[in-house]
N, C-alpha and C positions, 0 to 999 in steps of 0.2 A: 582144620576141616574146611573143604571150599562149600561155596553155596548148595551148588549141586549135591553133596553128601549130605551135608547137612539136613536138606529136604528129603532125602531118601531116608536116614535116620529117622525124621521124622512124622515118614508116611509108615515106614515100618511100625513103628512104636502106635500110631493111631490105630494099625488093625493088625494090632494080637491083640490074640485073643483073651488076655488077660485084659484088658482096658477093655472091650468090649463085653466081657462076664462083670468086671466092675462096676459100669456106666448102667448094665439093666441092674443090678445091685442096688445102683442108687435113684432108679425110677423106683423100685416097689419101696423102699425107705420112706422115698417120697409119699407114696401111698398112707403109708403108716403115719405119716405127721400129718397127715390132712383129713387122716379119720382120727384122730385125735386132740386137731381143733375145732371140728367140727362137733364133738362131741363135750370139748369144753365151751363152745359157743353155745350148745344146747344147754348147757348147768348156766351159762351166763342168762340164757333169754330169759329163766325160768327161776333162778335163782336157789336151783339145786343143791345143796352142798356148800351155801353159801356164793357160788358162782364168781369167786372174785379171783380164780386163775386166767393167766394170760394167753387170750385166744388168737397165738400168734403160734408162729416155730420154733421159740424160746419156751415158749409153755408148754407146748407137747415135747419134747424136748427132755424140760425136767420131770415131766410126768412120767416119761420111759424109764429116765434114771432111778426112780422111785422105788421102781418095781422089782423084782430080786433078781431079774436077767437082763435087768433096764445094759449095767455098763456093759455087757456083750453086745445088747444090741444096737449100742450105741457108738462102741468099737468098730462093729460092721460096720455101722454110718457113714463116719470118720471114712476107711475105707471109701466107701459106694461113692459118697463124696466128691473123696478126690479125684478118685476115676474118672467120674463123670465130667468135674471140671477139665484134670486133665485131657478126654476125650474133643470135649467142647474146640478148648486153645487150638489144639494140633490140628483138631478137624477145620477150624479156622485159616492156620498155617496154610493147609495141603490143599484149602482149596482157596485162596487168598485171593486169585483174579475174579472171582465171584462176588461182587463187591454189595450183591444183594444179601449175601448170606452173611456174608465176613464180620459187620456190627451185630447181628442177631447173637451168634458163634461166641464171640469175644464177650459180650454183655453175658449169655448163659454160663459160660465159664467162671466167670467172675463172679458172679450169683452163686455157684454150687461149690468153690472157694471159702466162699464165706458162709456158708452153711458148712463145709467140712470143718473149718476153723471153731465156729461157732460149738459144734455137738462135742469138737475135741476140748475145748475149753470148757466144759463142763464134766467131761467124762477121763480127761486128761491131766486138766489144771484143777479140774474141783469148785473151777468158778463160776457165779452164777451170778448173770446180770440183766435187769430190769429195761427190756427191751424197747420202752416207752422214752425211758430216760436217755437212751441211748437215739434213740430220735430226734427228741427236743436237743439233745447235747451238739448232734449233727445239725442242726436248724439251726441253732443259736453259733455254731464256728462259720456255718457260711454268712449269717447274716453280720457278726464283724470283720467282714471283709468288702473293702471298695463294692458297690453295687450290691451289699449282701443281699439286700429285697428283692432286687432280679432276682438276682441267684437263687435265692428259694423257694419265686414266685417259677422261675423256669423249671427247677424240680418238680414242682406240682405240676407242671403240664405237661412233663414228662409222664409222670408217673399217671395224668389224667388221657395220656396217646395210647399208653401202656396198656389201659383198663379198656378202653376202645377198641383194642386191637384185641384182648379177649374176649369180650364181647361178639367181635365180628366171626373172631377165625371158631367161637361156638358155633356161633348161627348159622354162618357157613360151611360147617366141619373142616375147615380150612386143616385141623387138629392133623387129618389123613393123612396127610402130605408128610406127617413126621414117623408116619409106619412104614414096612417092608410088605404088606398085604395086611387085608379085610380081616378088623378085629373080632368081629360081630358084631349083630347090632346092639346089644345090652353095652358093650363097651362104645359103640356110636354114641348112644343115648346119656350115656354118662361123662362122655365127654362133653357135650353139646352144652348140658345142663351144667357142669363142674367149669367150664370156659365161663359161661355169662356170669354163674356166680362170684367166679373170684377177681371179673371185672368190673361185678355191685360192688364188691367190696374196697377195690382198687380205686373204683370212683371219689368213695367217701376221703379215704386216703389225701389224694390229689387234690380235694376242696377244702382240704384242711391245710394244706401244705400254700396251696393261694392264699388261701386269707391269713394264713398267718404274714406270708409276704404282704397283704396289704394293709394291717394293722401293725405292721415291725414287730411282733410278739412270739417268739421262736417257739414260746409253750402250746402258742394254739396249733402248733402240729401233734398228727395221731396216726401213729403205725397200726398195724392189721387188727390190732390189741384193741386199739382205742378205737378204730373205726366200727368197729362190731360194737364195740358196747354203745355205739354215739347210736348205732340204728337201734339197740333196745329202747335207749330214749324218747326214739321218733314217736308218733302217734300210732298206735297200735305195732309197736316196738318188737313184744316175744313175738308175734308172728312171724313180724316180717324177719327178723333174726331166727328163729326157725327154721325158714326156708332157705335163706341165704347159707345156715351152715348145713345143711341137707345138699344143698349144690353142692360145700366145698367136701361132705365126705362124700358124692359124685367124683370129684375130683381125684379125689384116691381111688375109689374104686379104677376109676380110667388108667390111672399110672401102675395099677401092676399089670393091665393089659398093653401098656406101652412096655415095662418091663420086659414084657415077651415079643412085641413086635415092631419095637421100636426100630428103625433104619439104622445102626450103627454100622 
């Protein structure tokens, strides 16, 4: 197959409509995991129920599994998933001379990869694995490697451009720009508010992921899990944890209106 087919192949496959019923599939998915850490973030601030599940996408995750339609709907995921990732790559492909969009494209793809991987290996393989750990364990292989401190001191700053950039594109609804027409304004507003929050959160993330680089100690890094719980600790903690998971079930709510008007 030469170049030229290949791309044609390619641009085909990104818009049928089964990749595209997929991809909004895996926005309202999305929605659903982020009301349901938002919701274990609330047991965390408060100490509900013990509060000691993980207020990450691993924990809402197994909490779906739990439920008696958890594996269906966790099937669907898997699915929604990979559409979406797949969507993501090809839409990267087909528009590749766009060299502003192209890292964005490639980055989400790989992101909802591994979230499709992720829901399948638990609802798939049966396995079930400690999201924190799997952090520290990524922290501690880059940091045995020539330069590890960079390297994990550079992921933090990644990850701290990252939380910057939702911050901004809330406050600026920049969000718009990823729909086909005007959501409403309740789904504006929820966006707005679900962007800033899950760049508070991202924040914490990123200064944990620094200073572990500047202490050599791959343990003092904290994924989404740990960062939530580090803000219950702050000084007036369940509040501000509160609020921060009330943005991120904002965040859901905003993804099943992306679900429906998202640009695919």
């Amino acid at each position: 197959m030469d170049t030229t087919s290949a791309s044609q192949a390619t641009y085909q496959a990104n818009e049928h409509p089964a990749v595209e019923w997929g991809a909004r599939l895996g926005y309202g998915i999305l929605g659903v995991l982020h009301l349901l850490i938002a919701y274990i973030a609330l047991k965390v601030a408060w100490g509900v129920g013990g509060g000691s599940k993980e207020a990450d996408s691993s924990g809402a995750l197994k909490t779906i599994a739990s439920s008696d339609t958890g594996p269906f709907l966790l099937w669907i995921g898997v699915v929604g998933f990979a559409l979406l990732s797949f969507w993501n790559l090809t839409e990267g492909i087909v528009h590749r001379d766009d060299k502003s969009d192209l890292g964005k494209l490639v980055a989400k793809g790989v992101m909802y990869a591994f979230f499709a991987w992720t829901t399948f290996k638990i609802v798939g393989l049966g396995q079930s694995s400690d999201s924190e750990k799997q952090t520290e364990g990524f922290a501690a292989s880059l940091m045995g490697n020539p330069f590890g401190q960079a390297l994990v001191g550079a992921v933090g700053l990644v990850v701290l451009g990252v939380a910057g950039y939702h911050i901004y594109k809330g406050w600026k609804k920049k969000f718009l720009e990823d729909l086909e027409e005007h959501p409403g304004q309740w789904a504006v507003r929820a966006g707005q508010v679900g962007y800033i929050a899950k760049g508070i959160a991202l924040v914490v993330v990123g200064f944990f992921f620094v200073y572990a680089a500047v202490t050599a100690d791959p343990e003092k890094t904290q994924g989404l899990d740990g960062a939530l719980k580090t803000l219950k600790d702050a000084p007036g903690g369940p509040f501000i944890l509160t609020l921060v998971a009330l943005g991120i079930a904002a965040y859901g709510v905003y993804s099943f209106a992306r679900a429906r008007y998202a640009d695919l």
